[in-house]
C-alpha positions, 0 to 999 in steps of 0.5 A, a space after each residue: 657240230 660247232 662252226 670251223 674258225 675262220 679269221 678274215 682280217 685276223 692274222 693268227 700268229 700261233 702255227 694252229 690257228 693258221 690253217 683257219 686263216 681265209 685268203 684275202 679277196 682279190 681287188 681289183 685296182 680301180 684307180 687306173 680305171 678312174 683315170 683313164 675316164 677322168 681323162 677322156 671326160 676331161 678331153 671330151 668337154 675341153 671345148 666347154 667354157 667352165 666359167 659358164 656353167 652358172 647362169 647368165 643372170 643370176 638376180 633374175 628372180 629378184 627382179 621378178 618379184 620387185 617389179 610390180 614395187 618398182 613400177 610403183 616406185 617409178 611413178 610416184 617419183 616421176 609424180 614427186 619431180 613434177 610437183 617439185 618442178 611445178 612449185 620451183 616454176 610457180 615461187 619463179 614467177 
């Protein structure tokens, strides 16, 4: 025996082919629902600062990884200014 017709999305518009036309499913409005928690997440984190959701420093890893060169750096520049200041004492006198 072959399957009955059954149309889902399809509205039939010949009066035979009604009988075969499904009822459409019953869905439920949830966008009031969506509101409503939207609304109570919204009440309940008012007191949140929004603006500091992202970190306070956010170069932190930047520093991380240049300090190791930046103390290098560091000396061999305060070694540069005394050499510098021992040349400028030495052509003075």
């Amino acid at each position: 025996s072959p399957l009955p017709l059954k149309f889902r999305n399809y509205h039939p518009v010949e009066e035979i082919l009604q009988k075969y036309k499904m009822e459409q499913p019953n869905v439920p409005n949830i966008a009031e629902e969506i509101d409503k928690k939207l609304k109570q997440v919204v009440e309940a984190n008012k007191t949140r600062d929004v603006l500091n959701i992202a970190p306070k420093k956010a170069n932190w890893d930047l520093k991380r990884d240049l300090s190791k060169k930046m103390d290098l750096l560091e000396k061999r520049t305060q070694q540069a200014i005394t050499n510098m200041v021992i040349e400028k004492f030495k052509q003075s006198t």
